[in-house]
LUMGUBA-908780 format. One record per atom (N, C-alpha, C, O, CB): y, x negated, z. Coordinates in steps of 0.2 Angstrom, whole numbers, plus 5000, padded with zeros to 4 digits. Atoms other than C-alpha are relative to their C-alpha. Glycine has a CB too. Example, Ala and Ser with C-alpha at 12.3 -4.5 7.8 and 13.67 -1.06 7.14 Angstrom:
[[4994; 4996; 5000]]
[[4978; 4938; 5039]]
[[5006; 4996; 5000]]
[[5005; 4991; 5003]]
[[5000; 5005; 5006]]
[[4994; 5004; 4999]]
[[4995; 4932; 5036]]
[[5005; 5004; 5003]]
[[5011; 5001; 5004]]
[[5002; 4998; 4993]]
# end
This chain:
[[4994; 4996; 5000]]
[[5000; 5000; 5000]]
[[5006; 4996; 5000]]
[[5007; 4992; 5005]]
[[5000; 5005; 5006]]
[[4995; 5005; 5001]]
[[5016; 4992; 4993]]
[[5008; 5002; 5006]]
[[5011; 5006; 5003]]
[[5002; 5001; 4992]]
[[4994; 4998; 4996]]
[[5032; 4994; 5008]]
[[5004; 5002; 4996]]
[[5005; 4998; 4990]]
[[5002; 4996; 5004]]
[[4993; 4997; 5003]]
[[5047; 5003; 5002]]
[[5003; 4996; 5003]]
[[5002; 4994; 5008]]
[[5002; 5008; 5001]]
[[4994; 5004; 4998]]
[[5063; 4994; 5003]]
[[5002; 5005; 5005]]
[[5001; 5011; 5005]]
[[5005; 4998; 4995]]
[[4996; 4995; 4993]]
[[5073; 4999; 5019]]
[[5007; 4996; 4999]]
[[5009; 4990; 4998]]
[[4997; 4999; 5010]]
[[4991; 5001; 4999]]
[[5093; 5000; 5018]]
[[5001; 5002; 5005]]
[[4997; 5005; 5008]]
[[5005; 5003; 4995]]
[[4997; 4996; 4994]]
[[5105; 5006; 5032]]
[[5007; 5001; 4997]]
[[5011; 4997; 4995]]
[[5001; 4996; 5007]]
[[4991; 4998; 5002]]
[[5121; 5015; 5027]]
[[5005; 4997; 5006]]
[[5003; 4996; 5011]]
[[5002; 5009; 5000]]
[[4997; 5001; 4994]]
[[5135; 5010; 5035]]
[[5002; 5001; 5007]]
[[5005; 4997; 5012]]
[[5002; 5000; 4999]]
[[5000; 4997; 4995]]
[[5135; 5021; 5047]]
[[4996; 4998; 5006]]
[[4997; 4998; 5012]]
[[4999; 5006; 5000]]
[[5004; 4999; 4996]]
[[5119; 5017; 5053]]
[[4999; 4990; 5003]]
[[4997; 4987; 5008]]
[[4992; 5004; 4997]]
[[4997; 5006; 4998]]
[[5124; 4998; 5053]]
[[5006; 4996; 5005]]
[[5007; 4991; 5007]]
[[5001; 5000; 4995]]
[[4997; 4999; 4994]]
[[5137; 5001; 5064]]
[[4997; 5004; 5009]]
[[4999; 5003; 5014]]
[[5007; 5005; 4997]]
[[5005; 4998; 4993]]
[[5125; 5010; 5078]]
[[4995; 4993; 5000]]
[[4995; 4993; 5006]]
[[4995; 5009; 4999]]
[[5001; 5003; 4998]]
[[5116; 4995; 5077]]
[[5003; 4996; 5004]]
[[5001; 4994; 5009]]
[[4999; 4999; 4998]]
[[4993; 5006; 4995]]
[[5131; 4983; 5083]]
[[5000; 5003; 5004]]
[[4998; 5001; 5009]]
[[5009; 4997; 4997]]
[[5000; 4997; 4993]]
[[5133; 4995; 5095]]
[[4997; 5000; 5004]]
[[4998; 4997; 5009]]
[[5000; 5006; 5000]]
[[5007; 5003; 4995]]
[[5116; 4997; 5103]]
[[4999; 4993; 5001]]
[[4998; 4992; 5007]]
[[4992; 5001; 4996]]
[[5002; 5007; 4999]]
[[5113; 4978; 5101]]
[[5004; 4999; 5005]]
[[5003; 4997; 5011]]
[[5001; 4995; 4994]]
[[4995; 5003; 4994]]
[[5130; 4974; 5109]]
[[4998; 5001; 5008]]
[[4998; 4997; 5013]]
[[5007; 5004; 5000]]
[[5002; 4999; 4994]]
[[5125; 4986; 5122]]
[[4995; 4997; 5004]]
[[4995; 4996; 5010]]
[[4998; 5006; 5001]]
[[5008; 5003; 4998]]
[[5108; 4979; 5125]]
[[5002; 4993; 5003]]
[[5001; 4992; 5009]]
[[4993; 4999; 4991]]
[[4997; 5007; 4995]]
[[5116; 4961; 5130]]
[[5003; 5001; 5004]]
[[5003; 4997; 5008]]
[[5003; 4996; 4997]]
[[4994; 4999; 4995]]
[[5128; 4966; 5139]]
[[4995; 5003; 5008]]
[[4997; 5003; 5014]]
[[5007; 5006; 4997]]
[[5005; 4995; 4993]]
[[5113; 4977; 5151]]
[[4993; 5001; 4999]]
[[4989; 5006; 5000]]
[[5003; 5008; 5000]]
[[5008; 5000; 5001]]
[[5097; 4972; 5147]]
[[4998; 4990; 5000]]
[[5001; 4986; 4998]]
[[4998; 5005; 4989]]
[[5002; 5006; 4998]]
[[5088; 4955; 5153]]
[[4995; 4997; 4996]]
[[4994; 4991; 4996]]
[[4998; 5001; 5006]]
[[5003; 5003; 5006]]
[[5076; 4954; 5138]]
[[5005; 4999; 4995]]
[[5010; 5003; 4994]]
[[4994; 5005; 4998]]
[[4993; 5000; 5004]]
[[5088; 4949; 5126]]
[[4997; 5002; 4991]]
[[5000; 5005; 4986]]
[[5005; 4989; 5001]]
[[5000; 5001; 5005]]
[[5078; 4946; 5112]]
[[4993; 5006; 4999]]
[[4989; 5004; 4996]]
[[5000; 4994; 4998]]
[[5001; 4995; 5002]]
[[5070; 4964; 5112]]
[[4999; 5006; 4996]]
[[4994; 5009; 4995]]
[[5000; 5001; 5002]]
[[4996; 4998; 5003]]
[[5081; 4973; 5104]]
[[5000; 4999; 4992]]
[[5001; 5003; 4988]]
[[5005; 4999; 5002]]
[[5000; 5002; 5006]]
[[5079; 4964; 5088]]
[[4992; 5000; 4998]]
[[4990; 5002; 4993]]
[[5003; 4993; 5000]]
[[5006; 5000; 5004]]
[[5061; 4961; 5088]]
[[4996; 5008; 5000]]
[[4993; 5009; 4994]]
[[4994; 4995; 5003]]
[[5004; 4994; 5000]]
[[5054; 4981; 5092]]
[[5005; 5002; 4991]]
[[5001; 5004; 4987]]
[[5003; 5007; 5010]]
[[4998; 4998; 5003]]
[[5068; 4986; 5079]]
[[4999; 4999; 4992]]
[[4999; 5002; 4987]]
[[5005; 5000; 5002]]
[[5005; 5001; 5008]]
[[5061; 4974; 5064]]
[[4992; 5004; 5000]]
[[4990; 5007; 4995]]
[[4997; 4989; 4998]]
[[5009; 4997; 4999]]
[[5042; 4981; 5069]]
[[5003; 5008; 4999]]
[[5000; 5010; 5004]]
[[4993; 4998; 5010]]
[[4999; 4993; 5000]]
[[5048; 4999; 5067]]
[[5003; 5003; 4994]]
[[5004; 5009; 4992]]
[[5005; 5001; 5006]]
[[4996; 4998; 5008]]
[[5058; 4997; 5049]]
[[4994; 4997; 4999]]
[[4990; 5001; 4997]]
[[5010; 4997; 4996]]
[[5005; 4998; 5003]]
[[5042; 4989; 5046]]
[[4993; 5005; 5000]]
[[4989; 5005; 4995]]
[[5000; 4996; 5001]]
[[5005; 4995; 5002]]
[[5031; 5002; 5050]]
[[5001; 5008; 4996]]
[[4997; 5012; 4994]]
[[4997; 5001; 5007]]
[[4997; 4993; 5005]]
[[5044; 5016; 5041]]
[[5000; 4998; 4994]]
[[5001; 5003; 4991]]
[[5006; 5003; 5000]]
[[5001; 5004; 5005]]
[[5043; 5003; 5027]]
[[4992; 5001; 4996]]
[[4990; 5001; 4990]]
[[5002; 4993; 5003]]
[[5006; 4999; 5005]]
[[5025; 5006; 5024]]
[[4994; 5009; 5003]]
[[4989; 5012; 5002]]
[[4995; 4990; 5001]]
[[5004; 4993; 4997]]
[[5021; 5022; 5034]]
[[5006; 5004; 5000]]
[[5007; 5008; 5005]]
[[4998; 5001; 5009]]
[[4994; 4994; 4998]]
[[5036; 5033; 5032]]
[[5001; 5006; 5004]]
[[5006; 5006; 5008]]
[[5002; 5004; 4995]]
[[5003; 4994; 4997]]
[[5028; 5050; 5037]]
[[4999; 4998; 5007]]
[[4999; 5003; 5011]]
[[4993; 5003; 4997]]
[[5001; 5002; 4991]]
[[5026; 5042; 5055]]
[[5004; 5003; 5003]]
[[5003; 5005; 5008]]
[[5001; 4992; 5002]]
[[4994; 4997; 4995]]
[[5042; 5049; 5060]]
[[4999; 5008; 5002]]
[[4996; 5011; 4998]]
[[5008; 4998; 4997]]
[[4996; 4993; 4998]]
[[5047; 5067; 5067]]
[[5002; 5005; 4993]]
[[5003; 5001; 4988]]
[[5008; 4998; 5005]]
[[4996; 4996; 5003]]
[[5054; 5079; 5056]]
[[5004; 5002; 5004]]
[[5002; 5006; 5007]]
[[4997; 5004; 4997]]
[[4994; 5000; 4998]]
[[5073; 5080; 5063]]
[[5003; 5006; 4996]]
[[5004; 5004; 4990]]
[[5004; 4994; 5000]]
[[4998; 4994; 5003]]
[[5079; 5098; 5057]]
[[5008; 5000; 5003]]
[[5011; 5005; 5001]]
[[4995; 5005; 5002]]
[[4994; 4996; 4997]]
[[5095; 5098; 5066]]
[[5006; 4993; 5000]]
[[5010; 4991; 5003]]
[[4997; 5004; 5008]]
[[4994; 5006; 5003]]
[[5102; 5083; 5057]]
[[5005; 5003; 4996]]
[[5011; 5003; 4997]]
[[4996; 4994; 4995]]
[[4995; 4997; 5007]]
[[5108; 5093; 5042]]
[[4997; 4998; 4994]]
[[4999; 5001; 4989]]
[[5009; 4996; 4999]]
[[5002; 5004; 5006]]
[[5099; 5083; 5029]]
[[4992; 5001; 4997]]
[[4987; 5000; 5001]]
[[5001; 4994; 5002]]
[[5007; 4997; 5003]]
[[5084; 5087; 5019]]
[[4995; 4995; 5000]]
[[4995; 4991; 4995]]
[[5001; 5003; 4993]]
[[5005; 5005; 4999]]
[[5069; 5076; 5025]]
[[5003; 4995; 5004]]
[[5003; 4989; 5002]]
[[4996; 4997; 4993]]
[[4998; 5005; 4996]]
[[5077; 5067; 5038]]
[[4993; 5001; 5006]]
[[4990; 5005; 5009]]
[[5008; 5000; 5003]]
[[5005; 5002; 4992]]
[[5065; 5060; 5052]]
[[5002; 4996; 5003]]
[[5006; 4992; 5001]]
[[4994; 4998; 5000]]
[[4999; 5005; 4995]]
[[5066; 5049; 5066]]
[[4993; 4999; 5004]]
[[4989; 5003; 5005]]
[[5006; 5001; 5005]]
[[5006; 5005; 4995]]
[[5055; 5036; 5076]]
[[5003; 4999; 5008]]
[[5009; 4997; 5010]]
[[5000; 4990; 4996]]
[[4996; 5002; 4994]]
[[5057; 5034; 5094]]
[[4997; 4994; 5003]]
[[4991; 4993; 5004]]
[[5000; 5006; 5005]]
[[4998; 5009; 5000]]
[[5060; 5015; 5099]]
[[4999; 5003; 5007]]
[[5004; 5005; 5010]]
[[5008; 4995; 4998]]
[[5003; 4998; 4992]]
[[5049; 5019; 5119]]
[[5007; 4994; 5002]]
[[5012; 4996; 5005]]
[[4989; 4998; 5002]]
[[4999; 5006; 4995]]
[[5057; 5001; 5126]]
[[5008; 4999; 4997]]
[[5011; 4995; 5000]]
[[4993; 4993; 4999]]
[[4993; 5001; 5000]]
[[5074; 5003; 5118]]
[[5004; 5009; 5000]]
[[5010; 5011; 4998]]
[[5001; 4993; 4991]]
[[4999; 4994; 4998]]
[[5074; 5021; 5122]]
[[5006; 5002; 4995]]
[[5012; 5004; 4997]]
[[5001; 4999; 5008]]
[[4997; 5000; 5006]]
[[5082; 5024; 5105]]
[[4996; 5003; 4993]]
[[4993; 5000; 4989]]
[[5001; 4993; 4999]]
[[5001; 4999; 5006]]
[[5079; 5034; 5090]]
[[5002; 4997; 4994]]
[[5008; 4996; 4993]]
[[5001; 5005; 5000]]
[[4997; 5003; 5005]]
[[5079; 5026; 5073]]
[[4998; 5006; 4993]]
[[4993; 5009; 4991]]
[[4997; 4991; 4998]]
[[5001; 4994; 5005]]
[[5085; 5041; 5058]]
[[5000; 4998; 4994]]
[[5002; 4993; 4993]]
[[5006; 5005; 4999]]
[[5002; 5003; 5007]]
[[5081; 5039; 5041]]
[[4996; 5008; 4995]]
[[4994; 5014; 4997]]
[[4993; 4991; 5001]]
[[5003; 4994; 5003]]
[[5075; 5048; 5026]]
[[4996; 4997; 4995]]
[[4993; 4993; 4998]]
[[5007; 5005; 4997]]
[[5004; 5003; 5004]]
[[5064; 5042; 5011]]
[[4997; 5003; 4995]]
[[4995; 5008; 4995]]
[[4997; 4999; 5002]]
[[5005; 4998; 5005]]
[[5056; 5042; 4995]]
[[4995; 4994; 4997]]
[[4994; 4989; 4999]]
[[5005; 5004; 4994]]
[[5006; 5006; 5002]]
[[5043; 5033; 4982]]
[[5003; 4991; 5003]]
[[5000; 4987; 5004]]
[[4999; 5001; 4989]]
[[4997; 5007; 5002]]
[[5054; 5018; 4983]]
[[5005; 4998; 5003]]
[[5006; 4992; 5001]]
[[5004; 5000; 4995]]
[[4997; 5002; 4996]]
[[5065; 5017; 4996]]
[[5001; 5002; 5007]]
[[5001; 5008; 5007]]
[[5005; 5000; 4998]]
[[4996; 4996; 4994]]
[[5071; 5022; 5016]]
[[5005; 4997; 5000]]
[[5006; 4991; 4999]]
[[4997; 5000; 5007]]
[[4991; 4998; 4998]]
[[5088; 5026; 5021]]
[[5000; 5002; 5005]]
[[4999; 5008; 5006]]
[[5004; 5004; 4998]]
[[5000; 4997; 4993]]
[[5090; 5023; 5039]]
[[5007; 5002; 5000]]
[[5012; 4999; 4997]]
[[4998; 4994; 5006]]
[[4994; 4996; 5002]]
[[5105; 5036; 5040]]
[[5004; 4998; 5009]]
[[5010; 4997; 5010]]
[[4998; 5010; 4997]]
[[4998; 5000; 4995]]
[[5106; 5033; 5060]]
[[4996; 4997; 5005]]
[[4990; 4998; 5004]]
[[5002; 5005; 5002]]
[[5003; 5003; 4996]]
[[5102; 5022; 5075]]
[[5004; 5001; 5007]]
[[5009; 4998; 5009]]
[[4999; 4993; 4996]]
[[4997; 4997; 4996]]
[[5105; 5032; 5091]]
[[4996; 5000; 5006]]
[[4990; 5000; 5006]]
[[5002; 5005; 4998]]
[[5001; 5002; 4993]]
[[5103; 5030; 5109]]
[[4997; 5007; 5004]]
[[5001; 5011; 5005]]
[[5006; 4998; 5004]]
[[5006; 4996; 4997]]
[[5088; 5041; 5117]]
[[5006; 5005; 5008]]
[[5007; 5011; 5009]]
[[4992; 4993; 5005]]
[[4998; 5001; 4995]]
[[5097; 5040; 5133]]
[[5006; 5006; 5000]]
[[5007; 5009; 5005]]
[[5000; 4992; 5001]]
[[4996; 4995; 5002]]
[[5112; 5051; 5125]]
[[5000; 5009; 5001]]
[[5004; 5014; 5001]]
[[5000; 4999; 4994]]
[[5002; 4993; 5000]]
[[5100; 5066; 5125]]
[[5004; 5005; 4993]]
[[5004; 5012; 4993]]
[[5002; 5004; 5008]]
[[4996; 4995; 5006]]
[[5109; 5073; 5109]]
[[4998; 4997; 4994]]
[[4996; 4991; 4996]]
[[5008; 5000; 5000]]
[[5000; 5004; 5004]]
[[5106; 5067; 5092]]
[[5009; 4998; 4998]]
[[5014; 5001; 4999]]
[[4995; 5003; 4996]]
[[4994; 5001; 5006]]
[[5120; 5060; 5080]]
[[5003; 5005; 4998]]
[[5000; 5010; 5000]]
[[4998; 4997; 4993]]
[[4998; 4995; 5004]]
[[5132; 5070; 5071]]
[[4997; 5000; 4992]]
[[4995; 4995; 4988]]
[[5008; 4998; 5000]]
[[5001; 4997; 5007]]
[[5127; 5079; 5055]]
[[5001; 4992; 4999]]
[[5004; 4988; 5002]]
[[5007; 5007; 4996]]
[[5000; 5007; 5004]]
[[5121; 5063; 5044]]
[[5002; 5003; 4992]]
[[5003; 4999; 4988]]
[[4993; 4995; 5001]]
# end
């Protein structure tokens, strides 16, 4: 099974720097954050369907993965050929993202 490419819009490229930032500033594993989040675009990269179906995004086939140890959903959507993580948002919020 060939992996689909994974992009992040900008949006969901700016909830990274965010989470990350946060995660150093308040987390004692440092380099957690980075490794759970490559193993997770790699397993949506070659498992897509692994995630949730998120209905209350706005967006037609969005799903999310939930990141247990960085207590963090990662949103995305997909087809033959690519994912589009649309959002990378904090569990801990109890809410999702805005409309992606």
């Amino acid at each position: 099974m060939k992996p689909r490419r994974v992009r992040f819009t900008d949006t969901a490229r700016q909830h990274v720097d965010r989470e990350h930032s946060w995660w150093l500033q308040n987390r004692d594993h440092r380099d957690v954050f980075v490794t759970d989040l490559e193993a997770a675009i790699q397993v949506v990269a070659v498992l897509p369907g692994a995630g949730t179906p998120y209905v209350q995004g706005g967006v037609t086939g969005l799903r999310r993965i939930y990141l247990r140890r960085l207590d963090c959903h990662i949103y995305y959507t997909f087809d033959d050929h690519e994912v589009l993580v649309r959002a990378v948002w904090g569990a801990r919020r109890e809410r999702g993202p805005a409309p992606l």
